[in-house]
DRENNU-731454 format. One line per 3 residues: their letters; for each residue x, y, z of N, C-alpha, C, CB. Coordinates in steps of 0.05 Angstrom, whole numbers, plus 32768, in hexadecimal, padded with zeros to 4 digits. Atoms other than C-alpha are relative to their C-alpha. Glycine has a CB too. Layout:
// residues N
a> X/Y/Z/X/Y/Z/X/Y/Z/X/Y/Z ~ ...
//
This chain:
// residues 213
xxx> 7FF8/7FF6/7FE6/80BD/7B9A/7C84/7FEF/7FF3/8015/7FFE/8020/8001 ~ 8012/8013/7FF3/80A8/7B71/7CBF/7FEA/8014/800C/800F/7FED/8018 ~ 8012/7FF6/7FF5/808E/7BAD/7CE4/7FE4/8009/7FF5/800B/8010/8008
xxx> 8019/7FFF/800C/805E/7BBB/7CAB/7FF4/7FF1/8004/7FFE/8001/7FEC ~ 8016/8011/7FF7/803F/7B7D/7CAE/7FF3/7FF4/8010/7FFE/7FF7/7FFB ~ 800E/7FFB/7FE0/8038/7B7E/7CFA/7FE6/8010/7FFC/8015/8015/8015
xxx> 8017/7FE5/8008/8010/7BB5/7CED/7FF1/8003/7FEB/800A/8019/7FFE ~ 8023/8002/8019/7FE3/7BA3/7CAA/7FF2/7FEB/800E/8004/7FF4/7FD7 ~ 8017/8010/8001/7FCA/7B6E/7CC1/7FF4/7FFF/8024/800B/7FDF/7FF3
xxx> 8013/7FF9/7FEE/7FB3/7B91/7D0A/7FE4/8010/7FFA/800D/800E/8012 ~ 8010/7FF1/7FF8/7F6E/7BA4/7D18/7FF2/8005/7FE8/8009/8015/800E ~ 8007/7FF7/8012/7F57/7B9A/7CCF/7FDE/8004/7FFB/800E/7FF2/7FEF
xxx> 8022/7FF0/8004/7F0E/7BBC/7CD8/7FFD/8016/8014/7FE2/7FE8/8007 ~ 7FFD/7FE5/7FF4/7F24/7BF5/7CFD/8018/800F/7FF9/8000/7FFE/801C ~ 7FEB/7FE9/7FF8/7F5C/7C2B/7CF7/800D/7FFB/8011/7FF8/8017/8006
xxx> 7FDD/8008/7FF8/7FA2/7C18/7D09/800C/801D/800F/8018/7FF7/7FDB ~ 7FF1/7FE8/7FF4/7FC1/7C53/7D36/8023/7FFE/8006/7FF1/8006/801C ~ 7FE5/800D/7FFA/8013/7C49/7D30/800C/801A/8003/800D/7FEC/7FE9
xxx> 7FF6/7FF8/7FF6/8043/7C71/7D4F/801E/7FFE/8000/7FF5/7FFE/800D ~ 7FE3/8009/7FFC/8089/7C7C/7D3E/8014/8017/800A/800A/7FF5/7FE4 ~ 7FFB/7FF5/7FEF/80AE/7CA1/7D70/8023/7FF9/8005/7FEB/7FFA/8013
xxx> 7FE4/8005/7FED/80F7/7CB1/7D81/800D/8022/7FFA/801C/7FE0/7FF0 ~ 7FEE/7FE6/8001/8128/7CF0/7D88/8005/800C/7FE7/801A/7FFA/800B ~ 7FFE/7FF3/8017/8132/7D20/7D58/8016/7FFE/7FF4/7FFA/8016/8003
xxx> 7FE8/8003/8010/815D/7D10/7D22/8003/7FDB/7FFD/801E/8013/8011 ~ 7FFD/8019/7FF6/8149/7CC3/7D35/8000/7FF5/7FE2/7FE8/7FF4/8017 ~ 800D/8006/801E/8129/7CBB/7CE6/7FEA/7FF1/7FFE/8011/7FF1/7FEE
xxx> 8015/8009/7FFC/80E8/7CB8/7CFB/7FF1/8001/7FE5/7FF5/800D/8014 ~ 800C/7FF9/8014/80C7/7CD6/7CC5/8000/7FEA/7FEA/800B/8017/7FF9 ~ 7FFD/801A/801C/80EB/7CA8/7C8A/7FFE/7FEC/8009/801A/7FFC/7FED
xxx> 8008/801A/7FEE/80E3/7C69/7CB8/7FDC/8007/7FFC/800F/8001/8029 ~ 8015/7FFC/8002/809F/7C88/7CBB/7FEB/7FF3/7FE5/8004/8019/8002 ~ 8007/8004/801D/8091/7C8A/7C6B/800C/7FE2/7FFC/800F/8019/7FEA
xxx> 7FF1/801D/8007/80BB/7C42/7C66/7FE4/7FEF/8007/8021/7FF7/8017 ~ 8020/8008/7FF6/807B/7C27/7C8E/7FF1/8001/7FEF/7FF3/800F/8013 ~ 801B/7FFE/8011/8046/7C44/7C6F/8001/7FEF/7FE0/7FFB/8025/7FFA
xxx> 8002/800B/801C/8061/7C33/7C25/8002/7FDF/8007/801B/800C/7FEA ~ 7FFD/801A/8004/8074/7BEA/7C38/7FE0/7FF4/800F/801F/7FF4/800D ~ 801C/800F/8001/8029/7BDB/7C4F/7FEE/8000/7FEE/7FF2/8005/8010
xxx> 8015/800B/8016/800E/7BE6/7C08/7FFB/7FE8/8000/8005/8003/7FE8 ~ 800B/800F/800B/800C/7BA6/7BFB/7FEE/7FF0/8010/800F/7FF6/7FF4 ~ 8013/800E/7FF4/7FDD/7B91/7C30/7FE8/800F/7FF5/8003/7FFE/8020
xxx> 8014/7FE6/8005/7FAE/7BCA/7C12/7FEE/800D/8011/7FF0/7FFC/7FEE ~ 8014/7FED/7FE9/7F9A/7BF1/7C4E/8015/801E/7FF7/8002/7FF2/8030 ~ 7FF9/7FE3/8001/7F9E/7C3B/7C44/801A/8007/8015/7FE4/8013/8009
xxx> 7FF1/7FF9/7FE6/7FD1/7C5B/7C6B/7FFD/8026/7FFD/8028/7FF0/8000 ~ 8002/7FE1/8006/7FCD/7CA9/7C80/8021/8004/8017/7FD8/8014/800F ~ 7FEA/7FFC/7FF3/800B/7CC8/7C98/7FFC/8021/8006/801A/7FF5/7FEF
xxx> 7FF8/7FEA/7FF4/8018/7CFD/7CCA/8015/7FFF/8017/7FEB/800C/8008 ~ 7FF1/7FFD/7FEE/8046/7D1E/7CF8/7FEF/8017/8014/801B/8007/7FF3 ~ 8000/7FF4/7FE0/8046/7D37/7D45/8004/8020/7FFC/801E/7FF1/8015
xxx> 7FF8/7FE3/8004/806A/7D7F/7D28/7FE0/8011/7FF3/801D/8000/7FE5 ~ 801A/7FF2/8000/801F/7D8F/7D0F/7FE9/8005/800F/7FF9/7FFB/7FF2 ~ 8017/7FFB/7FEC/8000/7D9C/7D4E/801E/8011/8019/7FE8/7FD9/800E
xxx> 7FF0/7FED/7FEA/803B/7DCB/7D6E/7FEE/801A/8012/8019/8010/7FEB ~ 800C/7FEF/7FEE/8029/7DFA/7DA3/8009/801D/7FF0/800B/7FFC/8022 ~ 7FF9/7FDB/800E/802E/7E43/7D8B/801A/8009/801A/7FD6/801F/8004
xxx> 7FE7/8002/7FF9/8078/7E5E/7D9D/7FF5/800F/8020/8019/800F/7FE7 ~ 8002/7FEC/7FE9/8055/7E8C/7DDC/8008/7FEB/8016/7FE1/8010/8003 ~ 8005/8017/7FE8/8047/7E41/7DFE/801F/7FF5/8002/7FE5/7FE4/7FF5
xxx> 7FE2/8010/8002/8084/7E1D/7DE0/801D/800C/8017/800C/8006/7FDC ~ 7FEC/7FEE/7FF8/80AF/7E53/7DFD/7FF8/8008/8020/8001/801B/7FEB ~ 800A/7FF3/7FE6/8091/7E65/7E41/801C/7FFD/8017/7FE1/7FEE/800B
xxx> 7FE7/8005/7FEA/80CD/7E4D/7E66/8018/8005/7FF5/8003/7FE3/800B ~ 7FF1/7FFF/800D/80F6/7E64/7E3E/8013/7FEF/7FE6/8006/8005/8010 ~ 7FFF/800C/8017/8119/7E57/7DFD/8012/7FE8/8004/8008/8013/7FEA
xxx> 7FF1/8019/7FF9/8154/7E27/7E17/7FEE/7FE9/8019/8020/800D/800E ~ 8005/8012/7FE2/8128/7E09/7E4D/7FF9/7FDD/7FF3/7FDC/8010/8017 ~ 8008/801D/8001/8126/7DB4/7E46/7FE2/7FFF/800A/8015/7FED/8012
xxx> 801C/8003/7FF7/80E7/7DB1/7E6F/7FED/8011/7FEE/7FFD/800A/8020 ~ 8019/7FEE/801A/80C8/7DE8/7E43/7FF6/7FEA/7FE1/8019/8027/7FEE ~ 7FFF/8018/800F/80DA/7DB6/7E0B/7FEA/7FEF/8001/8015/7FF3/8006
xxx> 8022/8013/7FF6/80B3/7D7D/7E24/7FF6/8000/800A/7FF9/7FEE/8007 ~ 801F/7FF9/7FF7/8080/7D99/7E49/7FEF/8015/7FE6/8004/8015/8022 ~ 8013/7FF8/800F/806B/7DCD/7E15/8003/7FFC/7FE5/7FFB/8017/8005
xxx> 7FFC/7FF8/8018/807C/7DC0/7DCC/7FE7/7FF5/7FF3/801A/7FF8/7FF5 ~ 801C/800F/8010/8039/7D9C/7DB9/7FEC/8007/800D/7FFD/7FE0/7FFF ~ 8017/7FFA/7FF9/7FF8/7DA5/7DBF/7FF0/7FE5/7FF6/7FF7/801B/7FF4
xxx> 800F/8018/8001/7FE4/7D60/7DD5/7FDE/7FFF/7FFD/8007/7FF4/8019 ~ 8026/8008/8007/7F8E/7D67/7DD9/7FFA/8006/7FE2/7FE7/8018/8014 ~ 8002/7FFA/8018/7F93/7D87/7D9A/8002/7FED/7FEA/800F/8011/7FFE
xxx> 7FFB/8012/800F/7FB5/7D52/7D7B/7FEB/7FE1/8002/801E/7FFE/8006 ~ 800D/8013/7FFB/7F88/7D1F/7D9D/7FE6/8003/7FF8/8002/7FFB/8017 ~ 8024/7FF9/800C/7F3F/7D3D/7D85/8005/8007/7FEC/7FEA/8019/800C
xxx> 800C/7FF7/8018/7F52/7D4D/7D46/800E/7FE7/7FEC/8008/8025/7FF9 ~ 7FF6/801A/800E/7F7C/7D0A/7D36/8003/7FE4/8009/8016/8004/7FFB ~ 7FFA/8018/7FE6/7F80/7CD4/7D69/7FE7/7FF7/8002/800C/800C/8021
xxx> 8021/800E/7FF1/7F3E/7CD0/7D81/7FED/7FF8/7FE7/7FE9/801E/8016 ~ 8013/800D/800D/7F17/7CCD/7D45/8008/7FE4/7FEF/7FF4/8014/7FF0 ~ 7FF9/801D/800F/7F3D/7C99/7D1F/8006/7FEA/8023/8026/8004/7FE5
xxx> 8008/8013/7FE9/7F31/7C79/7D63/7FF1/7FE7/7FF9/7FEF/800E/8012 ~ 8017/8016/7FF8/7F09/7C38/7D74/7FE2/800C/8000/8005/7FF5/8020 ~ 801A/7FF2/8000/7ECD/7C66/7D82/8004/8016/7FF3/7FF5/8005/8019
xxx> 7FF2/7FE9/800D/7EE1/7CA2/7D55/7FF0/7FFD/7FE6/8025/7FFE/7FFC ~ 801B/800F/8019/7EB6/7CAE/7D13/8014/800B/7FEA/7FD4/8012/7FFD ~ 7FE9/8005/8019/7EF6/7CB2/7CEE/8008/8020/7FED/7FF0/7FE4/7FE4
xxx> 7FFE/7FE6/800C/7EF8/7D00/7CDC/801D/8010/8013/7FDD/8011/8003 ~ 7FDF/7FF9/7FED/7F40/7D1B/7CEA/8009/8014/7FEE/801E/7FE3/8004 ~ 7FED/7FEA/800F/7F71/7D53/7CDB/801D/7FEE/8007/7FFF/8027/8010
xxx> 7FE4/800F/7FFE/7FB7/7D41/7CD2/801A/8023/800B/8009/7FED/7FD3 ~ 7FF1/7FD9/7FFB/7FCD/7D92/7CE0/7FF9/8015/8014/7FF8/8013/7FE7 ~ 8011/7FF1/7FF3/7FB8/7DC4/7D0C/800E/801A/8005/7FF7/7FF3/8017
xxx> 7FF1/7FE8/7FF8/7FF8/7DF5/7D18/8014/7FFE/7FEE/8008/8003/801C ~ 7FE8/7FFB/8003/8031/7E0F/7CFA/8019/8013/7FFE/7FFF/7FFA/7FF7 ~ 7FEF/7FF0/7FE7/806C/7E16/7D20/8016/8017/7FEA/8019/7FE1/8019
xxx> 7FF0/7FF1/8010/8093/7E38/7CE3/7FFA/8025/8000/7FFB/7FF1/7FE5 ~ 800A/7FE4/8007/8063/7E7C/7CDA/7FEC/7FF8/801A/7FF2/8008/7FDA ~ 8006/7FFD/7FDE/8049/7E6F/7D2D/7FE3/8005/7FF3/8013/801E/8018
xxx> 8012/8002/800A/8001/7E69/7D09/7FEC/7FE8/8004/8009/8003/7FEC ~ 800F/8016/8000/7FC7/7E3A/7D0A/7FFF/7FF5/7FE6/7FE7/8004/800B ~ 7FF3/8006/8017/7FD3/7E0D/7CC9/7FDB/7FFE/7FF0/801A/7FDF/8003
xxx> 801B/8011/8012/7F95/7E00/7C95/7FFC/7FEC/8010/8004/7FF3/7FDF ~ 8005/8018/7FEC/7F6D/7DD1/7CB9/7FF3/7FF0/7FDF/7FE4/8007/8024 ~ 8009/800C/8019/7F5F/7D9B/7C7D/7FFC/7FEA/8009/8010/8000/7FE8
xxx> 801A/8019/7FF5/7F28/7D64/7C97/7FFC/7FEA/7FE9/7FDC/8011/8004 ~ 8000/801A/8014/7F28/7D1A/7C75/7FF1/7FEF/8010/801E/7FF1/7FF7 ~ 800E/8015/7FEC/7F05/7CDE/7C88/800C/7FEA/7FFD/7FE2/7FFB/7FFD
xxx> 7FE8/801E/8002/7F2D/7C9E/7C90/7FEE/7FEA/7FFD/8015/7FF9/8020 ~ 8003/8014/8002/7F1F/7C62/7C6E/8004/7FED/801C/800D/7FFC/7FED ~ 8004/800C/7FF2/7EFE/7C28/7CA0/801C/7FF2/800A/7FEC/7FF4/7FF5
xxx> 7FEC/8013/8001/7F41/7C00/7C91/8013/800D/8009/8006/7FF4/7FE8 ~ 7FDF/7FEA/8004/7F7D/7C3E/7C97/800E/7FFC/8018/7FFC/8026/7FFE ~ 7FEB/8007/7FEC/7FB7/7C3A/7CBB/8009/801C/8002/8018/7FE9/7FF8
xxx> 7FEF/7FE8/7FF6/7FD4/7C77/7CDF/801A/8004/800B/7FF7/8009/800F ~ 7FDE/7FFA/7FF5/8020/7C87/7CE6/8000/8014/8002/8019/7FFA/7FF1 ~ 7FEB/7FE5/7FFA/8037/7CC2/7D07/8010/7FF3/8009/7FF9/8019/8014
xxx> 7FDA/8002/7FF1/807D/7CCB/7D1B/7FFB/8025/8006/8029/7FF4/7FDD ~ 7FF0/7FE1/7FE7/8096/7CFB/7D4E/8012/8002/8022/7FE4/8013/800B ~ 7FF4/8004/7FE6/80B4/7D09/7D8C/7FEF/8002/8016/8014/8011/8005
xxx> 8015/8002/7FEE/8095/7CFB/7DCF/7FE7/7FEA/8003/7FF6/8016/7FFE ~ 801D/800A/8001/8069/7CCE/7DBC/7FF3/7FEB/800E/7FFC/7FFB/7FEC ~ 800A/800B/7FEA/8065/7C9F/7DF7/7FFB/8012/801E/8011/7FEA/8003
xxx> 8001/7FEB/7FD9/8056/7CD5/7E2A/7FE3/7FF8/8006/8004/8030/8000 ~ 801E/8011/7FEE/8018/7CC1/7E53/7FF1/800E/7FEF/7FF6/8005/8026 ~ 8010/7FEA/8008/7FF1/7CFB/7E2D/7FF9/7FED/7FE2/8011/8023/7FFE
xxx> 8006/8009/8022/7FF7/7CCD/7DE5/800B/7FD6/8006/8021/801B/7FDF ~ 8001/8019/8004/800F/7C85/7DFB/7FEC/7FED/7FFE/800B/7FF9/800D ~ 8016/8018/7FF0/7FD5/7C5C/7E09/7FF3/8002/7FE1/7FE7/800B/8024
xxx> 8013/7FFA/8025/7FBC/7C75/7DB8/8005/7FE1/7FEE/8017/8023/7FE6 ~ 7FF6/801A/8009/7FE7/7C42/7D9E/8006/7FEB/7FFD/8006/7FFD/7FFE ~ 8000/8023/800A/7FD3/7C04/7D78/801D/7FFB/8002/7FF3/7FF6/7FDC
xxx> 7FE9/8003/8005/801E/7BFE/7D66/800A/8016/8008/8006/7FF9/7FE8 ~ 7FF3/7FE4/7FFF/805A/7C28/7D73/801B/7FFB/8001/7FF8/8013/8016 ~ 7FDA/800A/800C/80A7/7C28/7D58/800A/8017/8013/800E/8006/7FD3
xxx> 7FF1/7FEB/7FF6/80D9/7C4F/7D85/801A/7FFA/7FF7/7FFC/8004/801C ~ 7FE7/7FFC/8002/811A/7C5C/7D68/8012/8016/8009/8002/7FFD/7FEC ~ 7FE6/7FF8/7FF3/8158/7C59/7D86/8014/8007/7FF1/800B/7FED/800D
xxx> 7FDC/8001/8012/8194/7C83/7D6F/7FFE/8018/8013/8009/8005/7FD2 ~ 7FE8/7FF1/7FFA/81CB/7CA6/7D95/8000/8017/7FFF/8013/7FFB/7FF4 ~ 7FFA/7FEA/8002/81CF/7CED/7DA1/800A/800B/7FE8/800D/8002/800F
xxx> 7FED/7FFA/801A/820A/7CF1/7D78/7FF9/7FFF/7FE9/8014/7FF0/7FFC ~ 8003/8007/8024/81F2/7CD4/7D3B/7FE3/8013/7FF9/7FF8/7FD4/7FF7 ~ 8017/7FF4/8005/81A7/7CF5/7D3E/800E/801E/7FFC/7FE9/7FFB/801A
xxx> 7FFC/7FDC/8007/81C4/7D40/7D4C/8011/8008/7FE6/8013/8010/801B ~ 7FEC/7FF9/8017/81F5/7D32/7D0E/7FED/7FF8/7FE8/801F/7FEC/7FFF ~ 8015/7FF8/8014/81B7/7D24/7CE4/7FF3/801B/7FFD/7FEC/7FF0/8003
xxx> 8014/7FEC/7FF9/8192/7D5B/7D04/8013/8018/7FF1/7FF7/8003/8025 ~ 7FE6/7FED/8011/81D8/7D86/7CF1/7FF3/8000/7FE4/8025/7FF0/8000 ~ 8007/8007/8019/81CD/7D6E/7CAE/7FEA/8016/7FF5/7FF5/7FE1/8000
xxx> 8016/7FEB/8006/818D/7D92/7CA6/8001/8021/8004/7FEB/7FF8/800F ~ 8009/7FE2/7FF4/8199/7DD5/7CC5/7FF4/8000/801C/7FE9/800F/7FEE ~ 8009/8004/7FF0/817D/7DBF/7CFB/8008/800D/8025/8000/7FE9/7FF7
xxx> 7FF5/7FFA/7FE2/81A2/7DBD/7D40/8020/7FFA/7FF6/7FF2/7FE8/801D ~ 7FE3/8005/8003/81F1/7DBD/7D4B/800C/7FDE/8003/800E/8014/8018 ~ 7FFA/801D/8000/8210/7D75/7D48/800B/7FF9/8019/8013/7FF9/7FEA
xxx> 7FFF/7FFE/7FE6/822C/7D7B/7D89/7FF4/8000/8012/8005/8009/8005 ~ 801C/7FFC/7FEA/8205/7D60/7DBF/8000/800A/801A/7FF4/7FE8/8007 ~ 7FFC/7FEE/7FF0/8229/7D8E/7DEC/7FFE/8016/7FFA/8011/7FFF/8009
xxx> 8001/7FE7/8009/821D/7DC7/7DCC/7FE6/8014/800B/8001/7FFC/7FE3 ~ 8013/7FF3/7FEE/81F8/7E00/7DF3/7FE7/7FFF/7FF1/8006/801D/8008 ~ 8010/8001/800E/81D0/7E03/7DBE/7FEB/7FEA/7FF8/800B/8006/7FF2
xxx> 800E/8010/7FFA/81B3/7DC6/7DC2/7FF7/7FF0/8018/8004/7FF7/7FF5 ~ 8011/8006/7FE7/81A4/7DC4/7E0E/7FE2/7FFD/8000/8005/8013/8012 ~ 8017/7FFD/7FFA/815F/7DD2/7E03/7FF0/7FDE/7FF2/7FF7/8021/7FF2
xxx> 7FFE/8021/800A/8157/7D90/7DCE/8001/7FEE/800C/8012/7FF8/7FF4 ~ 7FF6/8014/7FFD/8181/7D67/7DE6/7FF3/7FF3/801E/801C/8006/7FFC ~ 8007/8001/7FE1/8172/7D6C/7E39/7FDC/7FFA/7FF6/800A/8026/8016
xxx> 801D/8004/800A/8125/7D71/7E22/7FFE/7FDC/8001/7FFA/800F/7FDA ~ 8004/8018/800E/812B/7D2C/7DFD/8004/7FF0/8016/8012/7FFC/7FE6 ~ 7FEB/800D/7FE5/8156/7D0D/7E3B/7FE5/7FFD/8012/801E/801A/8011
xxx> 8014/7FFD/7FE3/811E/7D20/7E6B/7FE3/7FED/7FF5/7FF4/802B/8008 ~ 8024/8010/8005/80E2/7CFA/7E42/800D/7FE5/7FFE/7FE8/8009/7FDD ~ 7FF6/801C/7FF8/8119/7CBE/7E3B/8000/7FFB/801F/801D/7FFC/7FF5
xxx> 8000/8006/7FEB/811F/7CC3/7E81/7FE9/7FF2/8011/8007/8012/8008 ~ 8016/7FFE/7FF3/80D7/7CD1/7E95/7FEC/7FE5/8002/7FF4/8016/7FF5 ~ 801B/800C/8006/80AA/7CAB/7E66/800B/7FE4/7FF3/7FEC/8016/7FEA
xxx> 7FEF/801A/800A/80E1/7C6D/7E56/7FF4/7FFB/7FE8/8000/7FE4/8012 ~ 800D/8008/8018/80CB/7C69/7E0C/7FFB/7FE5/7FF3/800A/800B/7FF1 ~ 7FF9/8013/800A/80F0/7C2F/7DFB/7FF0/7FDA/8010/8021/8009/8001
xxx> 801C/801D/7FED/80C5/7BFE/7E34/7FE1/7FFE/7FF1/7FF4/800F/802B ~ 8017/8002/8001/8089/7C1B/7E18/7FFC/7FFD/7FDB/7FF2/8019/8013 ~ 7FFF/800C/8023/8092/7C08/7DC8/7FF5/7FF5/7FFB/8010/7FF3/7FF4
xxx> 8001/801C/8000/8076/7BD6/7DAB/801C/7FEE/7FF3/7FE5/7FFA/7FF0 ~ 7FE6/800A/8009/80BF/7BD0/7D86/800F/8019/8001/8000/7FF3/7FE3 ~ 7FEB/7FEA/7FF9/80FD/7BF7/7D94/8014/7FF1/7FE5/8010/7FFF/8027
xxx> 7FF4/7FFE/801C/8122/7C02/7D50/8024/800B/8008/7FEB/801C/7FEA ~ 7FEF/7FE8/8003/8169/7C16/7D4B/800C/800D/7FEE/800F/7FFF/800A ~ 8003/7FF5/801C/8177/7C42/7D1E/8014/800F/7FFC/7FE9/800F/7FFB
xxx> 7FDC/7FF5/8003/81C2/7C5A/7D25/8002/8002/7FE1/801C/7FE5/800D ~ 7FF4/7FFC/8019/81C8/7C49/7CDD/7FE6/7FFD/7FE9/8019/7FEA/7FFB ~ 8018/7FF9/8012/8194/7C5C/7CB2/7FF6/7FEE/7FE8/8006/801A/7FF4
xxx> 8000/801D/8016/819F/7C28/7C78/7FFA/7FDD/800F/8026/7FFE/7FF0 ~ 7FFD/801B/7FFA/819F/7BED/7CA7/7FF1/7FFD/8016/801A/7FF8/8003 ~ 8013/7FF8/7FE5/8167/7BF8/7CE1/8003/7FE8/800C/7FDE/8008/7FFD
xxx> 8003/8023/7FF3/8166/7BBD/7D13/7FE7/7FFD/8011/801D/7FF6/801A ~ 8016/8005/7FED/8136/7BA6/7D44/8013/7FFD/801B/7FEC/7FE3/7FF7 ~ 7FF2/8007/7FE4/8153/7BAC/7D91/7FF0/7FFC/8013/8012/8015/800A
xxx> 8012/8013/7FF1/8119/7B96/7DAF/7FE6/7FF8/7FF3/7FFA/800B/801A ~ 8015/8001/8015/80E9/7B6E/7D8B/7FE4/8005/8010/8001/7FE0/7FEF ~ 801E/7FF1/8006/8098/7B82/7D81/7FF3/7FEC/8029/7FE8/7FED/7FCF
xxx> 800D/8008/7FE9/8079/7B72/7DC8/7FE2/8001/7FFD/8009/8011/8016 ~ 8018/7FF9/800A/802E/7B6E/7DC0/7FF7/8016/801A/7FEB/7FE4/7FFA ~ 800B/7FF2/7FF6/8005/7BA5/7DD6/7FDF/8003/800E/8007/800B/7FF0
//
């Protein structure tokens, strides 16, 4: 995979910070794991996490109510949180002690906090949404944003249980409008270092290649 080996062979005597970012239902996650496994063979560690383990507790998430878009992407994370307890130390200056967890949004709880120390060499992939908003862009060595379609994401997201497949559906005003407003805001796809598209899950493309960072 080319983007793997963009990314093994950055920064090899520090901690790699990569970032793969797009709408829900985009297939961040398994794009995510596709990464990580295809840089064994450069043999740098890789640790994998996601953005969903540093959610705000539902009092914050919710403050504007449960359909509100702005509530959405203004409160569903708990960006400092995520940055002091994962970001910063596998930093440049960071002494490499991180959590990969801190909340969860399932039982509205603070999650086991379980503390590791990252090999000199490791590479970090999270995937999630948001993740060029001023509060987390500037983190990332690398960073994939995939592109896919309303349509096709909310009919994955269907898939799961998730949200209704309909991206008119009242029910997914709060989602969908949310998502719209951080494409709008924080233009993801300018600030990439590669924009993926990912309409079809078997056949990913490149729609704008790796820009250096």
């Amino acid at each position: 995979m080319e983007i793997a080996a963009s990314v093994a062979e950055l920064h090899p005597d520090r901690v790699v910070r990569v970032g793969v970012d797009g709408v829900d239902g985009a297939g961040k996650t398994t794009f995510a794991d596709e990464v990580a496994a295809a840089i064994a063979p450069w043999g740098r560690p890789t640790i994998r996490a996601g953005v969903d383990g540093f959610h705000h507790p539902r009092r914050i998430r919710y403050r504007l109510g449960r359909d509100s878009p702005e509530g959405f992407f203004q409160d569903s994370y708990d960006y400092p949180k995520l940055r002091a307890m994962l970001l910063d130390p596998l930093g440049p200056a960071g002494d490499r002690r991180y959590c990969t967890r801190a909340f969860d949004h399932a039982t509205d709880r603070p999650a086991e906090q379980v503390w590791s120390y990252a090999p000199r060499n490791a590479i970090l992939i999270l995937d999630g949404i948001f993740l060029h908003r001023p509060e987390l862009s500037s983190y990332w060595d690398y960073s994939v944003f995939l592109h896919v379609d309303f349509a096709v994401s909310l009919a994955r997201a269907a898939e799961r249980g998730d949200l209704d497949p309909d991206p008119a559906a009242p029910s997914n005003r709060r989602y969908v409008q949310g998502q719209r407003l951080y494409l709008d805001r924080c233009r993801p796809s300018d600030l990439a270092s590669v924009v993926i598209d990912n309409n079809d899950l078997g056949t990913p493309q490149i729609a704008r290649p790796a820009t250096p960072r």
